[in-house]
N, C-alpha and C positions, 0 to 999 in steps of 0.2 A: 018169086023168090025175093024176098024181104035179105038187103044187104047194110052191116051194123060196121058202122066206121068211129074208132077211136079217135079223139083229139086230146091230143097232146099239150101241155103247156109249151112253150116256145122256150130255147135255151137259154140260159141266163149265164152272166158268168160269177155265179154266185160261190162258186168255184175256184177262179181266179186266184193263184198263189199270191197275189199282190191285195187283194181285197182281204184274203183273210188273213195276211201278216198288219197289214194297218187295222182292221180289225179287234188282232192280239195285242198290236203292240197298244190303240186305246185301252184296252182292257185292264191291262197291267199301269199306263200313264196315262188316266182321263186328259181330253184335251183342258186349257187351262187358258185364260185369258195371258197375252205376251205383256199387260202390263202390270195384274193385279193379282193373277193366278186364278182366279174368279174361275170355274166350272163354264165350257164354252160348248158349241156342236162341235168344232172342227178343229183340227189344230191351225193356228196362225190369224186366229181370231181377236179381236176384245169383246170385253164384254159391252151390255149396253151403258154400262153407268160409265165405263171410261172411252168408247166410241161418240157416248152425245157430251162429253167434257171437250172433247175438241171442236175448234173454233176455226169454222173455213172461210176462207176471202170469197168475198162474190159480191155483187153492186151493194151500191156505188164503189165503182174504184177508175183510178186513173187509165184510160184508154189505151195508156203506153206503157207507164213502167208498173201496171197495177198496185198500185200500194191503195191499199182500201181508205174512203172519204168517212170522216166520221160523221155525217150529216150528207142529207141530198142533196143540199146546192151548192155541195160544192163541185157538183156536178155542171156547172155552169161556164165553163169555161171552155168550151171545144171538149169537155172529157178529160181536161190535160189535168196534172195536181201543177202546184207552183212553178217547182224541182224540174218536170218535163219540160214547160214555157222557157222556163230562164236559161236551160241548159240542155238541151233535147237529147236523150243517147242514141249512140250511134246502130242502136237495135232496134225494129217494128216494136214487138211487144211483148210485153214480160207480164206472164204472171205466178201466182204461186197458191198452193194447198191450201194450207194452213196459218196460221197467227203465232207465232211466238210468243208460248203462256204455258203455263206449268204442265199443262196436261200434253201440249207437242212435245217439250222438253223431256219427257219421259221417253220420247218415242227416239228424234231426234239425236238427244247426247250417248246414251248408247248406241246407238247405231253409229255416231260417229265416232266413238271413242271406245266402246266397251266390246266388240268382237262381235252384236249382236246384228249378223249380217242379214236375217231373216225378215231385219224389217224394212226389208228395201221393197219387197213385194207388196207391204199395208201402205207405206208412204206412197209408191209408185202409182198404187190401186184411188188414191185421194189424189195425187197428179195427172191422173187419167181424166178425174174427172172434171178440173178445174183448167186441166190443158185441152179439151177435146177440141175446141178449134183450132188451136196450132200443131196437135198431134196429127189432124186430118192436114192440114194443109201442108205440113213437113216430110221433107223429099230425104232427109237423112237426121239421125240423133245424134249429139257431139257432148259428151263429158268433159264436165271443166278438169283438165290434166291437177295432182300433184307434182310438187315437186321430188325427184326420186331417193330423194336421203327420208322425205315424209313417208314417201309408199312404202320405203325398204322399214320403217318404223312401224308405221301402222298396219302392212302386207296388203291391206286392199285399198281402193278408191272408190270411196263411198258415191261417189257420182257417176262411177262406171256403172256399176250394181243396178243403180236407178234406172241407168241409161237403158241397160240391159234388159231389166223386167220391162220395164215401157215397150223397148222393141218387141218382144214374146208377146205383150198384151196387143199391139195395134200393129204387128207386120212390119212396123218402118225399120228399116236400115240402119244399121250403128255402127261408126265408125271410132272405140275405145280411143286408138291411137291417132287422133288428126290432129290434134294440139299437144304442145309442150308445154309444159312450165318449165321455160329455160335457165331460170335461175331464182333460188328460194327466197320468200317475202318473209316480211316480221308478219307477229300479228297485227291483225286489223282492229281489235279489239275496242281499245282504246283510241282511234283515231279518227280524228273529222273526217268527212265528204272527203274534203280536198287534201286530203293526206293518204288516203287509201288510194286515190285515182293516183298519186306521184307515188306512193308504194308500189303497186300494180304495173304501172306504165312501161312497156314493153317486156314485159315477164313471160310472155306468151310467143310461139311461134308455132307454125303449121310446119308437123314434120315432111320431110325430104320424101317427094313420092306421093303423098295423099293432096297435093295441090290441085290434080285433074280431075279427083273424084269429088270435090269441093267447090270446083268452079260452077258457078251457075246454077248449083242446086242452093234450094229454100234449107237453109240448116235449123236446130231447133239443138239449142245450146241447154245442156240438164247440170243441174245442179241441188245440192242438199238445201242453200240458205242462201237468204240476201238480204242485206243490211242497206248498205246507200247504192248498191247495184255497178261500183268500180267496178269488180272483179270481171260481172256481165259484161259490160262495157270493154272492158281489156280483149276480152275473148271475141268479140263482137265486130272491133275495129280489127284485130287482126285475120278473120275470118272476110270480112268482107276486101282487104288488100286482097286477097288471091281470087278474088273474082267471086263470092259468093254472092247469092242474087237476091238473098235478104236472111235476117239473121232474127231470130226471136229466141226467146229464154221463157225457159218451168223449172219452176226448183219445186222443193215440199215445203220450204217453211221460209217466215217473209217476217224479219224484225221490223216492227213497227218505226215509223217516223218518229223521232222524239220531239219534232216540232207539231205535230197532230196530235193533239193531247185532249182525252174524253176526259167530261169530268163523272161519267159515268161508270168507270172501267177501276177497276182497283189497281195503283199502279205499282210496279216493282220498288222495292226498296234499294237505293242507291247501289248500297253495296253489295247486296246479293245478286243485281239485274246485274254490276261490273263483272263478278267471278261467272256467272254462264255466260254472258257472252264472251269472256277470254275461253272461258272450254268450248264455247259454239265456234269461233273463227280462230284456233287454232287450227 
């Protein structure tokens, strides 16, 4: 007796109430590049002409506070740039995404000023990659706190957000609320090194209660941007007073040195480079 067995495909959830709403809803709103509208696969995509416009840090750069060497030997000094040798911060090491150039600045200044909070996931996803040894090595996440007259204005912290996707992407730990910004800064805009550091200087304090969950762990300080790295630094010295056991910084995007100057690089025009970065460090 000859016996005849069916096989079946295997279930799918092609079904799924959630697949065929997103689905619909492409259907109706093709996905669209977040910076150009450009036609994408997915939503929360770019396209390739504004994904390869952006400019990532990666060697040569400084060992410590990563700011990218325009040239290889200037790799020649222990890894350090100048700025680190003459004045060491009080954090292991810093790095960052991206370059500060028209094409971050698309990403960046809405995201910090325009409501456009979706793009903490694309930044995050470029800090992922450019932080993977300090996300691995980091035993908690810490967002650089607003000041709360800023938050109650702009309703989010753009640094939480970061903080946040990062945690969802690598498991680590986030602690939104460990730091304060205990009293409001001007902007940094406009101001030397050494004037943002005596802006900054004691601005910061580790709130009441989160001191024990701080002590001794590796912190991994997030942030949207850095300019001469005060603000890192502020956040860095005050984390390690309560016993933290070492303090490293990722942000997304990393204003150039203005004393590292390529003569290959098209450089900003005075006054336009002054108005974004007053709306950058606002």
């Amino acid at each position: 007796m000859v016996r005849l067995y069916l096989a079946f495909p295997p279930r799918t959830d092609f079904f799924n109430p959630r697949r065929l709403a997103r689905a619909a809803l492409d259907l109706l709103l093709p996905p669209a590049c977040v910076t150009c509208a450009t036609p994408v696969d997915a939503p929360g995509l770019q396209c390739g002409v504004c994904f390869g416009a952006l400019s990532a840090i990666g060697a040569p750069c400084c060992a410590c506070c990563g700011a990218p060497f325009e040239l290889a030997w200037h790799d020649s000094e222990g890894g350090l740039c100048h700025r680190c040798i003459d004045t060491p911060p009080p954090f292991h090491r810093a790095r960052a995404a991206l370059n500060y150039d028209k094409a971050s600045r698309r990403l960046v200044l809405p995201f910090k000023h325009g409501d456009r909070t979706e793009y903490a996931a694309i930044l995050a996803r470029k800090m992922a990659q450019a932080g993977a040894v300090l996300l691995r090595e980091a035993d908690v996440l810490v967002p650089v706190p607003l000041h709360r007259r800023r938050l109650f204005s702009r309703r989010y912290n753009q640094a939480a957000l970061l903080a946040q996707a990062l945690g969802r992407m690598t498991g680590r730990a986030v602690l939104i609320d460990a730091l304060i910004r205990s009293h409001a800064t001007e902007s940094l805009a406009r101001k030397s090194a050494a004037e943002r550091r005596d802006e900054v200087a004691g601005a910061f304090s580790v709130r009441p209660g989160r001191a024990t969950a701080l002590a001794g762990r590796r912190i991994l300080v997030i942030d949207d941007v850095m300019t001469s790295g005060a603000t890192a630094s502020a956040c860095a010295e005050t984390l390690l007073e309560v016993g933290a056991a070492s303090v490293d910084v990722l942000v997304a995007v990393r204003v150039p040195d203005p004393r590292l100057k390529s003569r290959g690089r098209k450089r900003f025009r005075r006054r336009n480079r002054a108005v974004d970065l007053k709306e950058l460090d606002e």
